[in-house]
C-alpha positions in Angstrom: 257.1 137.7 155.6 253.5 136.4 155.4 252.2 139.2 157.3 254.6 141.8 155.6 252.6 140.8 152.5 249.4 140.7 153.7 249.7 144.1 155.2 250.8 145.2 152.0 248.1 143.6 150.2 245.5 145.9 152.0 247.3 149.0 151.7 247.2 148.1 148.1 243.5 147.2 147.9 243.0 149.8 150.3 244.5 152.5 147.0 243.2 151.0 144.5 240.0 152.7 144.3 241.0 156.3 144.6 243.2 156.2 141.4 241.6 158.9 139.7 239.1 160.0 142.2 237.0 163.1 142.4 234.6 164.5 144.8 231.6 166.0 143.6 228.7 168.1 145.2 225.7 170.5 144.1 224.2 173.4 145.7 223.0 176.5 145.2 225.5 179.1 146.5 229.1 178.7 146.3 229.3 178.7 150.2 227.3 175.6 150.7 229.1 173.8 148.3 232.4 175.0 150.3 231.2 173.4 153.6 230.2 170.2 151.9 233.2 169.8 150.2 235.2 170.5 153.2 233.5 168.2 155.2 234.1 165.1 152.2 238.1 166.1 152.2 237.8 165.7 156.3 236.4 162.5 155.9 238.6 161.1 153.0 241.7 162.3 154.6 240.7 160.7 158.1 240.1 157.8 156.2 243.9 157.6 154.8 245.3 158.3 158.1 243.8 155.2 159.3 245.6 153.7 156.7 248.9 155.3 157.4 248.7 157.3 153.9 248.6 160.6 153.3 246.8 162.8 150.5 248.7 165.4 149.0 247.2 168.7 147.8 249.8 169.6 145.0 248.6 167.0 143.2 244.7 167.9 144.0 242.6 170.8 142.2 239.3 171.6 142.6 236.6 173.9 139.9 233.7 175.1 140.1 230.9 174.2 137.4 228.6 176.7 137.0 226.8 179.5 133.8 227.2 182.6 136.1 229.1 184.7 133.8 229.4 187.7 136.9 231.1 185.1 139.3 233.5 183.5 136.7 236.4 184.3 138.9 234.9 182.8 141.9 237.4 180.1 143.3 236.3 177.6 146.4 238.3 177.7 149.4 238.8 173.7 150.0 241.8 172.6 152.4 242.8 168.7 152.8 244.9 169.0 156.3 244.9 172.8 156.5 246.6 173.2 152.9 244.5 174.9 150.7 243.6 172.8 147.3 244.2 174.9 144.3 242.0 175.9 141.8 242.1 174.9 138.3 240.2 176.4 135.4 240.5 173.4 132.9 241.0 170.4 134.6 242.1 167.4 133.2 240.5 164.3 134.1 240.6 160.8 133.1 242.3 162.2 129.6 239.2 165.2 129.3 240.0 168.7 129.7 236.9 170.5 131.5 235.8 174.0 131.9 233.5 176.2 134.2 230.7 175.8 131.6 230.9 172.7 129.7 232.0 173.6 126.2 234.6 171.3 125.9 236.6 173.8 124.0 239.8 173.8 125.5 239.5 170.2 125.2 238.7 170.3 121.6 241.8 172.7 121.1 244.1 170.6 122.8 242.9 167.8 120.7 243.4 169.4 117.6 247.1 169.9 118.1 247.6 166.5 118.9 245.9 165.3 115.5 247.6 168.0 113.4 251.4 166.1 114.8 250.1 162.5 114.3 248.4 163.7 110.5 252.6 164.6 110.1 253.1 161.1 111.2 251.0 160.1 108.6 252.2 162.2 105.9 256.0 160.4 106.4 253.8 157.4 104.9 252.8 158.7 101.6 253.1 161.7 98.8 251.2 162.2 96.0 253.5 159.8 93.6 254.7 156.8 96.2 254.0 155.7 99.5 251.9 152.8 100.9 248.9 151.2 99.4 245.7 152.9 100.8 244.4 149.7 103.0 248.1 150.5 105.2 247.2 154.4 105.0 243.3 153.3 106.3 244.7 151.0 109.2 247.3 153.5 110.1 245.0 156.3 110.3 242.1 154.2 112.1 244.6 153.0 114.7 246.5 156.5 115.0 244.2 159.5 114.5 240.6 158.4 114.7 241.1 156.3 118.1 242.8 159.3 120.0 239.6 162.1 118.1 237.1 160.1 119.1 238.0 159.3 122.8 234.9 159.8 124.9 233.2 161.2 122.1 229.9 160.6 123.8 231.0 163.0 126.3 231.8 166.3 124.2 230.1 165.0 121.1 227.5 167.7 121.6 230.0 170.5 121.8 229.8 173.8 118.8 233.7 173.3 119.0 233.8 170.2 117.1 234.9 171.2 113.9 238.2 171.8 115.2 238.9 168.1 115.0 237.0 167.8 112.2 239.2 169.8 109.9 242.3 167.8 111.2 240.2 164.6 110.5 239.2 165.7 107.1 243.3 166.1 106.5 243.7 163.0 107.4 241.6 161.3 104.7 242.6 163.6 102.3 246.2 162.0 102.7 244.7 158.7 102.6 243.0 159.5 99.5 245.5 161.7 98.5 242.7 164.3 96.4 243.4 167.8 96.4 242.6 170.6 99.0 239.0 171.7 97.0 237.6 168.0 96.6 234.3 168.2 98.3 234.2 166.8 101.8 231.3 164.2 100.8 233.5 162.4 99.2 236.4 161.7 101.4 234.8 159.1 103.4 233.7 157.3 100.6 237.1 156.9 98.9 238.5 156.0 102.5 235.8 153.5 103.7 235.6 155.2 106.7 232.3 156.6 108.0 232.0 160.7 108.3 233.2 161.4 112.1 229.9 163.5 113.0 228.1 160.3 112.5 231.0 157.8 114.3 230.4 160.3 117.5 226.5 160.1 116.9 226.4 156.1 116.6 229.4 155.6 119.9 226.6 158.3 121.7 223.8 155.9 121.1 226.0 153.2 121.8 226.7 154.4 125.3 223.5 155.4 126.5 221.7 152.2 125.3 224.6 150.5 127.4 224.0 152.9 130.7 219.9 152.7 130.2 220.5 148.4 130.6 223.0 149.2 133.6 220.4 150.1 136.5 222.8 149.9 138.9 224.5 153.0 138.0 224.4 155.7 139.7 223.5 157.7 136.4 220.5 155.6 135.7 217.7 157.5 137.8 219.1 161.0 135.9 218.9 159.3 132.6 215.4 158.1 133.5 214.2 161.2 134.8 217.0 164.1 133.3 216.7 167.4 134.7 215.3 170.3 133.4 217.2 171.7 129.8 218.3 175.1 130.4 220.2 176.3 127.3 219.6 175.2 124.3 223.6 175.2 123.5 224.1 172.4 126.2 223.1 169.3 124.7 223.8 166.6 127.4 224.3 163.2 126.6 220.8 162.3 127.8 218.9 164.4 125.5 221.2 163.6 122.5 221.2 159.7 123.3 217.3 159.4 123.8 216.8 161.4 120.7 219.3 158.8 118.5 217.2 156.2 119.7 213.8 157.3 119.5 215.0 158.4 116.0 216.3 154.7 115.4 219.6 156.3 114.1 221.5 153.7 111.8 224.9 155.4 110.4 224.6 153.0 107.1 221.3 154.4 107.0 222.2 158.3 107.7 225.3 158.3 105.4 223.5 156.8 102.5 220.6 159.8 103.1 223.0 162.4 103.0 225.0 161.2 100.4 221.6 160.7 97.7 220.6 164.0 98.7 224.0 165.9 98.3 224.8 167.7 94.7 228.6 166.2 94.6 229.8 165.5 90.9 230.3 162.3 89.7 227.6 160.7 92.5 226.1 158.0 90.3 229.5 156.2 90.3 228.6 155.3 93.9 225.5 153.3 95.1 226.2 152.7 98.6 228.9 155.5 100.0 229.3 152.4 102.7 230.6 150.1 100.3 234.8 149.4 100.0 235.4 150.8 96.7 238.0 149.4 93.8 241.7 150.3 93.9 242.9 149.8 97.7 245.0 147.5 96.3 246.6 149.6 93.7 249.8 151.7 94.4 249.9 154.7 95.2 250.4 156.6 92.0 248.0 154.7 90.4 245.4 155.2 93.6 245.7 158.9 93.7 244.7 159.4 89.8 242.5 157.1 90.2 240.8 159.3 93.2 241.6 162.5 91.2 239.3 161.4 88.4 236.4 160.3 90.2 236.3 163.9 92.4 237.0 165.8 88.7 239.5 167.7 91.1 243.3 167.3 90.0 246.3 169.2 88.5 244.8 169.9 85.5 246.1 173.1 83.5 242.5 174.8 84.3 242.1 174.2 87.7 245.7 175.2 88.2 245.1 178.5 86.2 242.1 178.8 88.6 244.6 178.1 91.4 247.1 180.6 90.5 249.8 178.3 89.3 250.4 178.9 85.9 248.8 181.0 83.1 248.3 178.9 80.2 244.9 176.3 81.1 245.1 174.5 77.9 246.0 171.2 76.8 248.7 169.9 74.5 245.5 170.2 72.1 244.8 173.6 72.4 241.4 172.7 74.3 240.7 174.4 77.6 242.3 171.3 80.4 240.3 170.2 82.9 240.0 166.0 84.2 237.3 165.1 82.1 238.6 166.9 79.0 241.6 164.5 79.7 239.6 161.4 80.6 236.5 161.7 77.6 238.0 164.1 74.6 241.5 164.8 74.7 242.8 163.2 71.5 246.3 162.5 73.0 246.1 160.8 76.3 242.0 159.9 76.4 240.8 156.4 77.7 237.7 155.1 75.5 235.8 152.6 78.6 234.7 156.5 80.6 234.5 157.3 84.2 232.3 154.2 85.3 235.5 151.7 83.8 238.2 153.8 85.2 236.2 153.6 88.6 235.6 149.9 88.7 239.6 149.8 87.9 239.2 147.8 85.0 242.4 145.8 83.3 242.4 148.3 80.5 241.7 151.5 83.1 244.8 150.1 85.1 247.2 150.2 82.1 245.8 153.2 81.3 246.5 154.7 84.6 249.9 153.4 84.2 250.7 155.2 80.7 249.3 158.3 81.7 252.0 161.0 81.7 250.7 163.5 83.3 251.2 164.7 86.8 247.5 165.2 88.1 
């Protein structure tokens, strides 16, 4: 039995390291790159025969990386014991779709189906009028949508396609927050605490390649040190995108709260630091919604619904043109006298006020 196990001990160590494995090589013509291929796959499967296992080709693909549009269709002939591997156009490895050139946009695509069913998961958790309190909503989404978007985000971070995951990610804080459709986008990461994603994928960017610029053992070291020459101006690699985060010092506190002084978004003064938790996480989620809807001036008003296309009539119950700060400032029947900056800092008096309120912004 002793020997049983040990055998099977180094057949196990022996297959431990090609979970996952791929075999890459770089030339200049498609035919070199077919003899040095071949000749890895002769050595790899020689290898497993010495160790009684067997590679199998259904399970193998192989593609070919290159920006020659005229030879797009060009497939490599490789063969692991005379069976030809097949080739694949967007293969998926290690959880990342590729493609011939790079764009990561079947990847992105993919991804964005997958967010849209999990932002349904998410929806199951909270309506405009009930559901859970927003710090459940913040964890859920953290946990369930913004862990599986931002998945080796240094890798496709500097893709054109990432606004496909962006809109899905943008749906997700507006459930969170539970604000209308039209609320600027500026604001959603400030009523959900959570950093914009462009500049998540920009700080785990210069997060990795600080990490692979102190790991000199890495085979990716001398590229990063010395990265070859840029040829399109569309590809940004993660070499030229991490040294330019660091040389630019990038601090996502720092970048947020730029873009935030600098943006035109109503109501802005209410917030000094868009990095800062704001008042009312706490508060359920009828209350937390208004609450949202009156700091973004975007709600169910009769305006704004007139503007919508949802009913005809865009006045009050005072004969004064509707909108969320006619309601909140001058309405003579539902008004609250402490203004916007008390009703955001969720005062005792803005909470009952909430509460009365019966309206359904």
């Amino acid at each position: 039995m002793a020997k049983i196990k040990e055998l099977w001990m180094r057949i196990f160590d022996a297959c431990r390291p090609w979970d996952d494995t791929a075999i890459l090589a770089q030339a200049k013509t498609f035919e070199e790159l077919e003899i040095q291929l071949n000749k890895d796959l002769e050595t790899l499967h020689n290898y497993f025969e010495n160790w009684s296992l067997r590679l199998n080709p259904a399970k193998s693909v192989h593609c070919c990386f290159h920006l020659n549009n005229h030879r797009a269709e060009r497939k490599l002939k490789l063969f692991i014991n005379n069976s030809q591997i097949t080739h694949s156009e967007h293969p998926k490895y290690l959880g990342i779709h590729l493609d011939r050139t790079l764009t990561f946009k079947t990847h992105l695509t993919k991804l964005k189906g997958k967010l849209s069913s999990r932002n349904n998961i998410l929806h199951k958790l909270a309506g405009s009028s009930w559901g859970s309190d927003a710090n459940t909503l913040r964890t859920s989404a953290l946990a369930l949508i913004f862990s599986t978007a931002e998945y080796c985000a240094p890798v496709w971070e500097g893709s054109c396609h990432t606004k496909l995951i962006d809109t899905q990610l943008n749906s997700t804080l507006r459930i969170l927050t539970g604000v209308c459709q039209p609320t600027r986008i500026d604001w959603l990461p400030v009523l959900a605490h959570i950093s914009p994603p462009e500049l998540r994928r920009k700080e785990a960017t210069k997060k990795m390649y600080q990490k692979l610029l102190d790991s000199p053992d890495l085979e990716i070291n001398p590229i990063l040190q010395s990265p070859p020459k840029h040829r399109l101006k569309s590809r940004k690699p993660i070499w030229s995108r991490g040294n330019q985060l660091l040389s630019q010092n990038f601090n996502i506190s720092a970048a947020w709260t730029n873009s935030w002084i600098s943006s035109d978004i109503p109501n802005k003064n209410l917030i000094t630091s868009p990095s800062v938790k704001i008042p009312g996480f706490s508060l359920p989620r009828r209350e937390w919604v208004l609450l949202n809807r009156f700091r973004t001036g975007q709600g169910r008003c009769a305006e704004l619904m007139k503007l919508w296309g949802y009913t005809k009539d865009p006045n009050c119950a005072c004969n004064v043109p509707q909108s969320m700060s006619h309601i909140l400032d001058d309405c003579p029947l539902y008004k609250f006298n402490g203004g916007i900056s008390n009703l955001h800092s969720v005062t005792p008096e803005a909470l009952n006020w909430l509460k009365a309120l019966p309206l359904r912004l």
